[in-house]
DRENZA-593199 format. One record per residue (C-alpha): x, y, z. Coordinates in pm, whole numbers, padded with zeros to 5 digits, always signed. Layout:
# DRENZA-593199
XYZ...
//
This chain:
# DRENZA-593199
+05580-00001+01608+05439+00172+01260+05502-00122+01083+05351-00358+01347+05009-00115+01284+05064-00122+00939+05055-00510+00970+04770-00487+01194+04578-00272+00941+04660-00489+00667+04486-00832+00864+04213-00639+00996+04139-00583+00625+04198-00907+00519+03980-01031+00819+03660-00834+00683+03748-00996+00349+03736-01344+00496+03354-01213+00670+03248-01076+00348+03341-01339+00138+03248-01640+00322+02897-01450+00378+02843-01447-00038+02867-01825+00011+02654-01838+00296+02281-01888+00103+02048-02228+00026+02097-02189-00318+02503-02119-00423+02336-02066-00771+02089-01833-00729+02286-01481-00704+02180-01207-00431+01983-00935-00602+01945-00706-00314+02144-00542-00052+02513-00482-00039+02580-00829-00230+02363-00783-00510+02498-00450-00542+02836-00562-00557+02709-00849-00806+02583-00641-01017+02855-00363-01060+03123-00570-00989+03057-00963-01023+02848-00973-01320+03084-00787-01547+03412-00982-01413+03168-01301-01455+03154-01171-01823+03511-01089-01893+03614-01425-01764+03376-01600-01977+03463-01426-02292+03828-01483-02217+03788-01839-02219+03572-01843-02559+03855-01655-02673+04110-01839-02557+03997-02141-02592+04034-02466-02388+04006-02548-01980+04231-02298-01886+04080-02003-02044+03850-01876-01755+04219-01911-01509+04356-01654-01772+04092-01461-01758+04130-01382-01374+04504-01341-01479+04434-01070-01722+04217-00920-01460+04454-00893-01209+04757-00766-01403+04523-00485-01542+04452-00396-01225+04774-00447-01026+04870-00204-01342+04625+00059-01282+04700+00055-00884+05129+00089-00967+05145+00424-00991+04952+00468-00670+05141+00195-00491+05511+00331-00651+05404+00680-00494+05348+00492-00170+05700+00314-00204+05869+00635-00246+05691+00786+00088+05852+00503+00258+06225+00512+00100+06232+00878+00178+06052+00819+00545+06376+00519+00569+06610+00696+00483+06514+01053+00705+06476+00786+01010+06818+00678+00964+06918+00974+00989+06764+01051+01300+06865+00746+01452+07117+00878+01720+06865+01099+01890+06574+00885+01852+06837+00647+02077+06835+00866+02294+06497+00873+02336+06404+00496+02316+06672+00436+02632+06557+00738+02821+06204+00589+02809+06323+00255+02973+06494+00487+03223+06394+00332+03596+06138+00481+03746+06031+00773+03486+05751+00944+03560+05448+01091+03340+05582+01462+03308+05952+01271+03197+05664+01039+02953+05536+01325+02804+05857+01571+02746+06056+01307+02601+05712+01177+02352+05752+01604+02275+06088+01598+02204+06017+01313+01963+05717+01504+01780+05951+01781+01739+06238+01567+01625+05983+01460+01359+05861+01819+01289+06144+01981+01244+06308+01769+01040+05956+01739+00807+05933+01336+00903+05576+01226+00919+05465+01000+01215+05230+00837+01003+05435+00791+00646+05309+00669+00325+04921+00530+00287+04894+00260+00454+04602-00007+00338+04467+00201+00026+04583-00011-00249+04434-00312-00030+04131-00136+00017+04109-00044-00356+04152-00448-00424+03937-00557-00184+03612-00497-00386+03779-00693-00699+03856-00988-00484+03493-00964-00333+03369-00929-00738+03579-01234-00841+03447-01445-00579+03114-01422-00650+03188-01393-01084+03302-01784-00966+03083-01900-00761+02745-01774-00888+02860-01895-01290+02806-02265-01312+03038-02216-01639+03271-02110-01397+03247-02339-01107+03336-02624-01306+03648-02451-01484+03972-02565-01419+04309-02381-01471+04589-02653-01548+04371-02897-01389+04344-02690-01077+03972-02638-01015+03879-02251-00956+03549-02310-00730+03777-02540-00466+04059-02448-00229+04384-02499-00397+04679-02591-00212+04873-02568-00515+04820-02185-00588+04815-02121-00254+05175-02235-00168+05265-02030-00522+05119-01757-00395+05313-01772-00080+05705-01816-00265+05600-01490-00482+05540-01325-00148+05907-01462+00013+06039-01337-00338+05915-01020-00314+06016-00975+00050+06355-01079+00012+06429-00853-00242+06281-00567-00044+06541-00613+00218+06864-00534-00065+07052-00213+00016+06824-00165+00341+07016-00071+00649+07079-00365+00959+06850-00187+01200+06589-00140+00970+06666-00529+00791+06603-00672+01149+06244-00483+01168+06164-00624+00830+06278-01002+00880+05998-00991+01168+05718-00872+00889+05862-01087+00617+05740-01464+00832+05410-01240+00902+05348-01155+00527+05365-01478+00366+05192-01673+00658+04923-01449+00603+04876-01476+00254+04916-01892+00281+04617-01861+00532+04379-01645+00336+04461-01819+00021+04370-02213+00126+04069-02024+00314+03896-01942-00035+03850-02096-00389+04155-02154-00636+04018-01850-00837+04116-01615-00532+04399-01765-00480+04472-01769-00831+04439-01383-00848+04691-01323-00516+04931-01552-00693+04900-01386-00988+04904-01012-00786+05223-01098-00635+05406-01177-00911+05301-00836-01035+05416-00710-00729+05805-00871-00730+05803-00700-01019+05743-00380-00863+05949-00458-00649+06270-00455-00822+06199-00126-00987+06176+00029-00652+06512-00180-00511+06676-00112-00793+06545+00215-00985+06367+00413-00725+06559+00391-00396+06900+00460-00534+06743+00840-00704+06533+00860-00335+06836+00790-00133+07029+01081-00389+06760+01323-00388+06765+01305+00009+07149+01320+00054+07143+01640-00157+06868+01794+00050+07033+01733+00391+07360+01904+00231+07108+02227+00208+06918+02154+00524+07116+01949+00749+06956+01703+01024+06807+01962+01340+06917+01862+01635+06634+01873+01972+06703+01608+02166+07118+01565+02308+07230+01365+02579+07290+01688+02829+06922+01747+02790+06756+01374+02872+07050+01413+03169+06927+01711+03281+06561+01596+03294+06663+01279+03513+06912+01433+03737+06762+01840+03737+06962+01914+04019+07283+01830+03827+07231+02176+03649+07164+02361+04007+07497+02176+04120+07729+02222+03823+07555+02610+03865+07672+02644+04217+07999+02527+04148+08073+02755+03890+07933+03054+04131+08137+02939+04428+08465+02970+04105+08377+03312+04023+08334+03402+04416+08669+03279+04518+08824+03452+04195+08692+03767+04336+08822+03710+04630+09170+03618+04564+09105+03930+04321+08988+04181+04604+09279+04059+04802+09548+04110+04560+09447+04485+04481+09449+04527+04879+09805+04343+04938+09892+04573+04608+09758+04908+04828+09970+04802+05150+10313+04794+04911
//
């Protein structure tokens, strides 16, 4: 369900991108760039020095392509400057994996009770207790990592390089291996999408089945998404997701293969020091189905200890007699 709202977060945002963006291109003039409100704001913090960069880049560079490398170098510096940030958020989520596995058994529990026939509110709302203190006291966050905020950092860069494009005539006619930049490119769009496949595919090594079966769902999602959005806008934006997600594969495989192995450690040694706490057992979702089970088993054990005493009292009398 957390992952389903992160994915839900995630298109929202990508969904005010598509508004934004396609409202830049909605003017009389594609030349003339917006000077006031929000969009000549953003021009002029944002679009006109990317517009720049990319322009110098291809002086420098030399040739059709050099604009294309331009948004390259742009989006590697900043896919660069946001990897700390988004390794941070990678490691919230190993550890938050790897706690939840742990916790698995009782949170069972809990997931069947719920589909129990004919629960009621007050059964609702002791067993959604019982979960937040599962997660309490065993320090697991209901929420885990942060969510969108490397998306919402890029957002304003994508939003920049749109409009560095499309309000440059120099750029609007630049090319990038004979892909055009200004036009929707089914090209970088589809190599956009295999760097997303990539990158999900090695996110699922060394992940366990339950979780694996969660993530298969996301992983069609994910690059569906990103085919959409990309053949939705110029080459140049799709340019920069393709290159973003190559940057991310990359990151990937230092967190399949260099940071989950020291998470997965680091929280094996502190569950040797503070093992798993244990709320929620299968007496006590028993118990709040079938309450009079604990009256009966009560009684019976009384009625035990009555008749002991009995056969007790009458022994000591039979004893008296002799």
């Amino acid at each position: 369900m957390k992952k389903i709202k992160r994915y839900t977060g995630v298109l929202a945002l990508l969904v005010v991108a598509a508004l934004v963006l396609s409202a830049c291109g909605a003017t009389n003039n594609p030349n003339v760039a917006p000077h006031s409100g929000i969009y000549g704001w953003v021009y002029q913090w944002l679009g006109r020095p990317l517009q720049n960069i990319m322009i110098q880049t291809a002086h420098m560079i030399g040739g059709e392509n050099g604009a294309g490398w331009g948004i390259v170098i742009i989006t590697f510096v900043v896919r660069l400057i946001l990897m700390p940030l988004m390794l941070v958020q990678q490691n919230k989520s190993v550890r938050q994996q790897e706690k939840m596995a742990r916790l698995q058994p009782q949170m069972k529990l809990i997931q069947t009770a719920m589909k129990h026939k004919g629960i009621t509110p007050d059964q609702q709302m002791t067993l959604s207790g019982w979960q937040r203190e599962l997660y309490s006291k065993n320090q697991v966050s209901l929420t885990g990592g942060m969510g969108c905020l490397p998306l919402i950092i890029q957002l304003p860069i994508m939003w920049g390089i749109y409009q560095a494009v499309f309000y440059s005539p120099q750029l609007a006619h630049s090319t990038f291996f004979g892909i055009s930049l200004s036009q929707k490119s089914v090209v970088l769009a589809i190599v956009a999408t295999v760097f997303t496949v990539i990158q999900g595919y090695i996110s699922l090594i060394g992940i366990p089945e339950e979780q694996k079966k969660t993530m298969q769902s996301m992983m069609i999602v994910n690059p569906i998404m990103t085919l959409f959005f990309s053949l939705s806008f110029s080459g140049a934006l799709a340019l920069y997701w393709a290159a973003g997600n190559l940057v991310t594969i990359i990151q990937q495989l230092i967190v399949t293969f260099v940071l989950t192995p020291k998470v997965k450690q680091h929280v094996a040694e502190e569950l040797k020091e503070k093992p798993v706490e244990v709320v929620v057992t299968k007496e006590k979702v028993d118990a709040l189905f079938n309450p009079s089970g604990e009256s009966n088993t009560a009684n019976t054990e009384a009625k035990k200890e009555l008749h002991q005493d009995l056969r007790n009292r009458n022994k000591g009398k039979q004893q008296r007699r002799k």
